[in-house]
TORRONU-292025 format. One record per residue: residue number from 1; residue in one letter; z, x, y of N, C-alpha, C in turn. Coordinates in steps of 0.2 Angstrom, whole numbers. Last residue first. Layout:
BEGIN
> NUM/A/Z/X/Y/Z/X/Y/Z/X/Y;
...
***
This chain:
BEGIN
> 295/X/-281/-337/-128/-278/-333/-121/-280/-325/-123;
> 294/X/-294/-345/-138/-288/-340/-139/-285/-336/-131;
> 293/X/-295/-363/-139/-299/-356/-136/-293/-353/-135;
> 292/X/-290/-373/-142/-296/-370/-147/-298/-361/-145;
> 291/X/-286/-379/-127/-286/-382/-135/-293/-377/-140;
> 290/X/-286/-369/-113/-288/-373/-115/-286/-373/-123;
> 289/X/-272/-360/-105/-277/-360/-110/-279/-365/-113;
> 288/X/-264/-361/-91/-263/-361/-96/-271/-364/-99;
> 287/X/-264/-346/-80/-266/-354/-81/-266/-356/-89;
> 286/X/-250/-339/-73/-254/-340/-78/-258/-346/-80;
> 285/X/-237/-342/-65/-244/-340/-63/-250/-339/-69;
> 284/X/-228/-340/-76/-229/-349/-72/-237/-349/-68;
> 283/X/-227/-328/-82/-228/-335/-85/-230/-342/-82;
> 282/X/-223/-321/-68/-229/-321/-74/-234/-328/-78;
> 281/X/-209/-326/-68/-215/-327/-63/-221/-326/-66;
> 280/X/-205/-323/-81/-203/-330/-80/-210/-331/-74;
> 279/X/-203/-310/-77/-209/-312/-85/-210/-319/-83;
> 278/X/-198/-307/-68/-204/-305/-67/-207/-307/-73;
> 277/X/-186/-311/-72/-187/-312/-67/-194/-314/-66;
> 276/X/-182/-301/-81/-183/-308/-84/-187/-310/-81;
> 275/X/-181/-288/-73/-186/-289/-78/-188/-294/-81;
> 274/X/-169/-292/-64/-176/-290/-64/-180/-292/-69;
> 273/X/-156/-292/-70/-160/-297/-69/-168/-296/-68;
> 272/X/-150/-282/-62/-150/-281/-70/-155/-288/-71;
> 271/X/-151/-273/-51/-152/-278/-51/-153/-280/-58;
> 270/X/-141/-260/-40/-146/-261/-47/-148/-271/-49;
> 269/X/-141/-257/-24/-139/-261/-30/-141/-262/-33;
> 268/X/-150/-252/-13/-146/-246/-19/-144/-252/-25;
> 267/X/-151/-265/-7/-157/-260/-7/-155/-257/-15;
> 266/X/-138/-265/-2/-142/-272/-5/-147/-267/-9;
> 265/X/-134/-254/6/-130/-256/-2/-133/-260/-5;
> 264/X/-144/-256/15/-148/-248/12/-140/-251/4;
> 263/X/-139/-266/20/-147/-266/19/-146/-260/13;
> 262/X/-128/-261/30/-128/-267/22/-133/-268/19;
> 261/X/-133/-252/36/-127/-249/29/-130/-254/23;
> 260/X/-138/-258/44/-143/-255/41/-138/-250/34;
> 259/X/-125/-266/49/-131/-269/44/-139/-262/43;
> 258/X/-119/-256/56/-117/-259/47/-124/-262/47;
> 257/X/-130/-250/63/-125/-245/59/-127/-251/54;
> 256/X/-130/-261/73/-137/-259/68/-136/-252/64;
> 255/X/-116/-260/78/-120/-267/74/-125/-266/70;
> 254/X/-109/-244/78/-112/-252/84/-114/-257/77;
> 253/X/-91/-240/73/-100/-241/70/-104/-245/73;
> 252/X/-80/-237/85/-82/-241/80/-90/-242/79;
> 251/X/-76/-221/92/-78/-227/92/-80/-231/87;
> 250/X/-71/-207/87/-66/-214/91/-70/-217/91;
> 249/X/-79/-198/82/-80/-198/91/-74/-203/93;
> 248/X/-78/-197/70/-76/-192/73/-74/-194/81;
> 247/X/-86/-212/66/-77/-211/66/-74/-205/70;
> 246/X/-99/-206/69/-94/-213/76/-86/-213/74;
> 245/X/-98/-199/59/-100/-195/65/-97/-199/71;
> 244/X/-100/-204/51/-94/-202/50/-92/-198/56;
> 243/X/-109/-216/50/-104/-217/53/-99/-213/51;
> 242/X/-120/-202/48/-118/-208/56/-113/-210/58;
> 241/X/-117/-201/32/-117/-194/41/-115/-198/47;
> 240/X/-122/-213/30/-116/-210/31/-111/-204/36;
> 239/X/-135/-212/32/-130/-219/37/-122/-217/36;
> 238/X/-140/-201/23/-139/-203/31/-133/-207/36;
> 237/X/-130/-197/8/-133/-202/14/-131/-201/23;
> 236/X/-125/-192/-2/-130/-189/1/-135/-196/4;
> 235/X/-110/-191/-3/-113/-197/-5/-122/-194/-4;
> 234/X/-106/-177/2/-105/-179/-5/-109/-185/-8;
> 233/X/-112/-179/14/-117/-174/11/-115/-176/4;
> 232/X/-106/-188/20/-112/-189/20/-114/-185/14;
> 231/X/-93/-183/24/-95/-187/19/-102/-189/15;
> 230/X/-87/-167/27/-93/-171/28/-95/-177/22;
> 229/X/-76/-156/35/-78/-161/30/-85/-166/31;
> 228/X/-83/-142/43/-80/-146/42/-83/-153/38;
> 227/X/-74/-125/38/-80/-129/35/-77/-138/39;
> 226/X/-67/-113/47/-67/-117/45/-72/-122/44;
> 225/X/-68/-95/47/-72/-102/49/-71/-106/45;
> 224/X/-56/-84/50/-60/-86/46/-64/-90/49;
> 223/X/-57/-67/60/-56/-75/58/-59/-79/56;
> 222/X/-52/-53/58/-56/-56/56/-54/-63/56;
> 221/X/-50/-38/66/-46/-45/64/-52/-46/61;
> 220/X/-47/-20/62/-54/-26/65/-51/-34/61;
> 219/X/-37/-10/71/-37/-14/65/-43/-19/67;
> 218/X/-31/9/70/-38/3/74/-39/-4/67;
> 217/X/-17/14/68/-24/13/69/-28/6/69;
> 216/X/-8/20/83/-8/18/76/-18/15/76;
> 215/X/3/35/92/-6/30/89/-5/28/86;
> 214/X/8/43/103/9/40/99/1/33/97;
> 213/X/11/60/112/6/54/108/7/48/102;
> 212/X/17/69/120/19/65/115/15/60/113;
> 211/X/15/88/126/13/79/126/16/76/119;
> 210/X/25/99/134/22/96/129/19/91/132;
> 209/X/29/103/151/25/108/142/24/106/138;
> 208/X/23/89/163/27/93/156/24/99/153;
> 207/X/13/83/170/16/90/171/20/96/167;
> 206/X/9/69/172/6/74/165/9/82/168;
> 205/X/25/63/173/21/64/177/16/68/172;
> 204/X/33/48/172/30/51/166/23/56/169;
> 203/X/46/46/178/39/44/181/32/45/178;
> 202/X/53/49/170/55/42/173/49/42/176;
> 201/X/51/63/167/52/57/162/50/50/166;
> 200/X/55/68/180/48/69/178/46/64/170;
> 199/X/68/65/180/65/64/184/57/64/182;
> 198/X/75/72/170/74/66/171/70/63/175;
> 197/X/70/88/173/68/83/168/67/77/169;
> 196/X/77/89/184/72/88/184/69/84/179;
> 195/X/91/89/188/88/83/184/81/83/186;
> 194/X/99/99/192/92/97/197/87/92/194;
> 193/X/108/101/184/110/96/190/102/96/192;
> 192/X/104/113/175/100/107/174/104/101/179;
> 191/X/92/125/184/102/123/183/98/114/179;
> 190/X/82/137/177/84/132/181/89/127/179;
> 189/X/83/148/169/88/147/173/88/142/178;
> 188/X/67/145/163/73/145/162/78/147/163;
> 187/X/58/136/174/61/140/171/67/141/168;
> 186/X/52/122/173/50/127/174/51/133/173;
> 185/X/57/106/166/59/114/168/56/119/171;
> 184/X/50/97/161/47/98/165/51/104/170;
> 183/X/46/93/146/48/98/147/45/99/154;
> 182/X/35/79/142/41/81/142/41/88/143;
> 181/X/25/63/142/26/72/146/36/74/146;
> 180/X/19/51/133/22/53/135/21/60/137;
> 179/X/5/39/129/6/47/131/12/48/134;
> 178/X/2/27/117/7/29/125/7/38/124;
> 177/X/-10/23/108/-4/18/113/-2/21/118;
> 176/X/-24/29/102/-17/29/109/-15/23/109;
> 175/X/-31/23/87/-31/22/94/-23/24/98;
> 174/X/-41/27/74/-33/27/78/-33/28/85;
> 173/X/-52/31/68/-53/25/68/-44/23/69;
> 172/X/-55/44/67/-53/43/61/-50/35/61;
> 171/X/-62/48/80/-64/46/74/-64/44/67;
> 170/X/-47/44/90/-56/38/87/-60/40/82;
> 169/X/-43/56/89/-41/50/84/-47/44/83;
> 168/X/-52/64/93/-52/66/88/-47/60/86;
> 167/X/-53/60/107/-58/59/103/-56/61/97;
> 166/X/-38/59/110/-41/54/108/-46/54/105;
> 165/X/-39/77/109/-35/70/103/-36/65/104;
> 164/X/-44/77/122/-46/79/116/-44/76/110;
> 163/X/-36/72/130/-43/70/132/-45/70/124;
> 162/X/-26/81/128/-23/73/126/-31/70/125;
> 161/X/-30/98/124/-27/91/129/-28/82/127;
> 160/X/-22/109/115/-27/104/113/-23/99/120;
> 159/X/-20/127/113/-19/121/116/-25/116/114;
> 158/X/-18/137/99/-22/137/103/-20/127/105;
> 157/X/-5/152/103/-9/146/98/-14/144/102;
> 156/X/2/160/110/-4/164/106/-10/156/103;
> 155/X/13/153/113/6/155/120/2/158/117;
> 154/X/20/152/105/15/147/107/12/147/112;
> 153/X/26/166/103/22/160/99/17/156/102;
> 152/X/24/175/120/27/169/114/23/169/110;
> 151/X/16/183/125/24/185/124/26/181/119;
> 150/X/2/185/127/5/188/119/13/188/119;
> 149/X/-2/178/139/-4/176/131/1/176/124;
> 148/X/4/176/155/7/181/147/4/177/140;
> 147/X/-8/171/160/-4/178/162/-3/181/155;
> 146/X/-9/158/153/-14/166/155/-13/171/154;
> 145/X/4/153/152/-1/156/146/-6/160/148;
> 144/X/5/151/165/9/157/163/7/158/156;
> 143/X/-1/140/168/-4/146/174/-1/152/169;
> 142/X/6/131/157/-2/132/156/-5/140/160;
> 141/X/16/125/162/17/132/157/8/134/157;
> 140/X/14/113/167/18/119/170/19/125/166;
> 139/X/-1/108/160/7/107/162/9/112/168;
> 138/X/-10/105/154/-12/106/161/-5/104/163;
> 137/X/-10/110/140/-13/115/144/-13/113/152;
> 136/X/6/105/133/2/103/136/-3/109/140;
> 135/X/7/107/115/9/109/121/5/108/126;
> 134/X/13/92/107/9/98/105/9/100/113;
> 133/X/13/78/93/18/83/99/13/90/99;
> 132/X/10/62/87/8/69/87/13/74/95;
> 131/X/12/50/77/16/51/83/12/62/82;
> 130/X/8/35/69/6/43/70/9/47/76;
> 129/X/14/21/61/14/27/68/13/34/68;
> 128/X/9/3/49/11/12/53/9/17/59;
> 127/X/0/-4/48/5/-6/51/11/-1/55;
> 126/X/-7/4/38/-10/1/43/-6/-2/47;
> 125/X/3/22/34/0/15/36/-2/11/40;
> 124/X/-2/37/33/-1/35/36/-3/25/37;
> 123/X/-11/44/26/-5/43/24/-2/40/27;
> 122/X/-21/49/35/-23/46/29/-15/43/24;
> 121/X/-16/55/44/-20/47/45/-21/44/40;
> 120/X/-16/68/38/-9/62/41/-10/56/43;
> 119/X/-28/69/38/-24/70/32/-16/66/33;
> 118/X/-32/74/51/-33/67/45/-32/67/40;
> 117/X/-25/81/53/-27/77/58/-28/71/52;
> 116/X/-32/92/47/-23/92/44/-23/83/49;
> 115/X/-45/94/50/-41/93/43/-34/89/39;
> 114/X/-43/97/62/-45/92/61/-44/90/54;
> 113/X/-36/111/60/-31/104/61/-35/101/62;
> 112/X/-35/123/51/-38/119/51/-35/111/54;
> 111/X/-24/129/53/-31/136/49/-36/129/52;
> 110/X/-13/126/66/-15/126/57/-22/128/56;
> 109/X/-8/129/78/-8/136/73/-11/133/64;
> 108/X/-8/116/84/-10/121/87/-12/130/83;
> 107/X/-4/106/75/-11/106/78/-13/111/82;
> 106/X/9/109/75/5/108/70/-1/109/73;
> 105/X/19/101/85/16/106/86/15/111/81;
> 104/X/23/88/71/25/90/77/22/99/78;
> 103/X/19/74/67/14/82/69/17/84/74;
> 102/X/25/62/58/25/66/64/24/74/62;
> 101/X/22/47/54/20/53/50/22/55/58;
> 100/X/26/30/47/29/34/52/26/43/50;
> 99/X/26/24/33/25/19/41/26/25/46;
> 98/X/16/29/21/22/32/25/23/27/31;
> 97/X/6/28/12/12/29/8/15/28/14;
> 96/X/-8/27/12/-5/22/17/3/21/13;
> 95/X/-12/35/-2/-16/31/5/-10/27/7;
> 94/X/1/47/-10/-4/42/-9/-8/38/-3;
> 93/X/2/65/-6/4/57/-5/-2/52/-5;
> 92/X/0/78/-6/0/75/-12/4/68/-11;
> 91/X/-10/84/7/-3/82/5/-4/79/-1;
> 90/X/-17/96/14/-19/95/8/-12/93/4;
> 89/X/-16/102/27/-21/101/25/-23/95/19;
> 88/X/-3/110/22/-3/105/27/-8/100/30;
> 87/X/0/112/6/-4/114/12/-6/110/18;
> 86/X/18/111/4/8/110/1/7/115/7;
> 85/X/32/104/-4/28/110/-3/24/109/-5;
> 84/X/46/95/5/36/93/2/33/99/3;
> 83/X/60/97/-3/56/98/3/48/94/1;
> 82/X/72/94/-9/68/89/-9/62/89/-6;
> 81/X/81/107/-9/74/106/-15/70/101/-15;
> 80/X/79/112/9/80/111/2/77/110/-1;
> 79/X/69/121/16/74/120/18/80/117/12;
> 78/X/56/133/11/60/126/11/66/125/14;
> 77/X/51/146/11/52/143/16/56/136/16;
> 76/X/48/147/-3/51/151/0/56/149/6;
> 75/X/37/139/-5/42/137/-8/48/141/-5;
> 74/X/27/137/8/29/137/5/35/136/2;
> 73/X/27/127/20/19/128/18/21/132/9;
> 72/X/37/111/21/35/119/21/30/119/18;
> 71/X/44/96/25/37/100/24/39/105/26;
> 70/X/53/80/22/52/86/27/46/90/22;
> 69/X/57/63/26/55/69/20/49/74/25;
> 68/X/67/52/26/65/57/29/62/64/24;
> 67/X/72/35/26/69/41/18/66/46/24;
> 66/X/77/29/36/81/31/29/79/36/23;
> 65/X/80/30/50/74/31/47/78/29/42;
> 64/X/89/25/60/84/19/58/78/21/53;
> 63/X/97/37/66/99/32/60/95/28/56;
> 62/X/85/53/63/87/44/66/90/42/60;
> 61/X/79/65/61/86/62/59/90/58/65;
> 60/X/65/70/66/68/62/65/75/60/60;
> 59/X/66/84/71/66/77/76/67/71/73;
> 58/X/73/97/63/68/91/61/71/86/68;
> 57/X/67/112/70/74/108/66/68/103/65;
> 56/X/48/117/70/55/116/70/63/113/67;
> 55/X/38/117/63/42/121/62/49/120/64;
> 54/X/32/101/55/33/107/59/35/109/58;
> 53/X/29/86/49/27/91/47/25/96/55;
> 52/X/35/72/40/39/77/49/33/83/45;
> 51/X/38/57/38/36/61/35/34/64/43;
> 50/X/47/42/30/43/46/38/42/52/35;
> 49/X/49/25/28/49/30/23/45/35/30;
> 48/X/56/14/36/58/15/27/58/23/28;
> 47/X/58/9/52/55/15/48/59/16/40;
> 46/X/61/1/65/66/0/59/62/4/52;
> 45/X/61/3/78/57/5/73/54/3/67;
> 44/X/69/5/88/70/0/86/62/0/81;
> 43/X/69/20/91/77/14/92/74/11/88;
> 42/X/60/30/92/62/29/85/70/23/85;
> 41/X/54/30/106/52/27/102/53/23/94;
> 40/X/68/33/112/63/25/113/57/25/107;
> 39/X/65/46/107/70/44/105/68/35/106;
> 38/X/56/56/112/54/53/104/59/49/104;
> 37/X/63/63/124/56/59/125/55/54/118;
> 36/X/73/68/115/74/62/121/68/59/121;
> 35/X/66/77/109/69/72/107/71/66/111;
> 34/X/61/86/121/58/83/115/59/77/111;
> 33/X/71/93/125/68/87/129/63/82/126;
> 32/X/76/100/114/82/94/115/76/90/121;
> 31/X/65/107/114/68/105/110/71/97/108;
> 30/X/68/117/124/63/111/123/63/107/119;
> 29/X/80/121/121/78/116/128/73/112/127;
> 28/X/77/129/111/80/123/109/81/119/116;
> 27/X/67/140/116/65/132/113/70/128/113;
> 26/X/77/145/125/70/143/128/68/136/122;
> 25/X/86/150/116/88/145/121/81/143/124;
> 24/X/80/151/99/81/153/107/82/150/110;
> 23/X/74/142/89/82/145/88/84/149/95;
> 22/X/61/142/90/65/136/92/72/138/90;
> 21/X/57/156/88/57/154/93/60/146/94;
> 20/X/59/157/74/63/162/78/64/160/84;
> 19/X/48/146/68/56/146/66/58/150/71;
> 18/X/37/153/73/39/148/77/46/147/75;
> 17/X/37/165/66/38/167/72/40/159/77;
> 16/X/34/158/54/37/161/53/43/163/63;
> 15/X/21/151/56/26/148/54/34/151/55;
> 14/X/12/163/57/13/159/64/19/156/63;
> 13/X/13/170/48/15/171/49/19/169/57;
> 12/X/9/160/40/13/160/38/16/164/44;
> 11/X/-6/161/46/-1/154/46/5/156/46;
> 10/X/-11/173/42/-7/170/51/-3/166/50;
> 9/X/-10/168/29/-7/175/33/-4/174/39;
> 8/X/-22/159/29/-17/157/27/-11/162/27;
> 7/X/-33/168/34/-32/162/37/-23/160/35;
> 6/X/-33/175/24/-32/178/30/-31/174/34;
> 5/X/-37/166/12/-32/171/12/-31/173/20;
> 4/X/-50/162/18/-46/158/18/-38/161/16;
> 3/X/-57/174/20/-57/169/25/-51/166/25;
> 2/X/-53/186/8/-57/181/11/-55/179/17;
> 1/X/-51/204/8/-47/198/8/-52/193/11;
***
């Protein structure tokens, strides 16, 4: 069996074992914190078209979304026939098809999630939201992933900290906006009167079992330069650049402006007379030629 077959095994099998675990009361706590933390952001949105790629139920059945479209790795898998089956690596949507793409805890069991990273960036519009979810290593669950590796799913996968998905969103040229921290339970029998949760929301402490990342990408403005009009250069005169220069300032052309204007229009004006001019003066200066003798 290759690399990439054995690769895609785990997956399925990762896929498989996470369906089981967010159907427990352990995930579906997390679950429901989950959603609360994503809820601010999907109010006021107003999102066409969104695209959800995890194991879980779905987190974006928002009134504000209207085209929600879900992801399995296979056809078996699907939840219905509208599902999107690929490779999660390797989506069949066009560039900047989607204002909304969410990776939800994706990036920890995909064969390849710089792959899959950019793959949702790449889908994702220039005025659109990258929202990523993923377990936090420096939470409260982080001391017990040690401990017990192999009890969960997602103590088997592999953590990624916030530090990290920066560097990995700058290279695809997408900047952070806002780190959320949710799941601040500790355990599961704790009562939920001890509103801890809320409490660790309201202060958004980095403590949580997940983070929530929300990013769009990096836009370079451009501003134009405006040309400014220039009279001078259409007429292609000095004197004019000058007084176009004392009209810009408010003040009226001094005095050796216009007359060196008046001079240089005297100057410029064709003289259609010239050449008689110069026969007539010719003529007069010439001495006139004695009787017999040829000029």
């Amino acid at each position: 069996m290759s690399n990439h077959h054995a690769d895609q095994a785990a997956f399925s099998e990762q896929f498989l074992a996470g369906q089981r675990y967010w159907q427990t009361s352990h995930g579906r706590r997390q679950w429901q914190a989950e959603k609360q933390c994503l809820h601010p952001l999907l109010a006021r949105s107003g999102v066409q078209h969104a695209l959800e790629i995890g194991v879980a139920p779905p987190l974006l059945a928002h009134d504000s979304i209207r085209h929600r479209i879900s992801w399995a790795p296979q056809r078996d898998l699907a939840e219905h026939p509208s599902t999107l089956v690929c490779r999660p690596e390797a989506l069949p949507l066009a560039d900047e098809a989607l204002e909304l793409v969410l990776v939800h805890h994706m990036l920890e069991v995909a064969p390849q999630p710089g792959h899959l990273l950019r793959e949702a960036a790449r889908v994702t519009s220039d005025s659109g939201r990258l929202i990523l979810i993923g377990w936090h290593p420096l939470g409260i669950a982080g001391p017990a992933r040690l401990k017990r590796c192999h009890e969960r799913f997602y103590q088997r996968s592999r953590w990624l900290t916030p530090g990290r998905l920066r560097d990995w969103l700058a290279f695809i040229d997408f900047n952070i906006e806002r780190i959320d921290y949710c799941g601040f339970v500790p355990f599961e029998n704790t009562p939920d009167w001890l509103l801890m949760e809320t409490w660790g929301r309201r202060h958004n402490l980095p403590l949580g079992r997940a983070w929530v990342i929300s990013a769009k990408r990096q836009m370079c403005r451009m501003i134009p330069l405006k040309k400014r009009f220039d009279p001078g250069a259409m007429l292609g005169s000095k004197v004019s650049s000058m007084a176009c220069m004392s009209h810009e300032s408010g003040h009226e052309p001094s005095h050796d402006i216009v007359q060196l204007m008046s001079s240089q229009k005297a100057h410029d004006t064709p003289n259609h007379n010239s050449s008689s001019d110069i026969a007539r003066e010719r003529k007069q200066r010439s001495p006139t030629a004695p009787p017999g003798v040829m000029a």
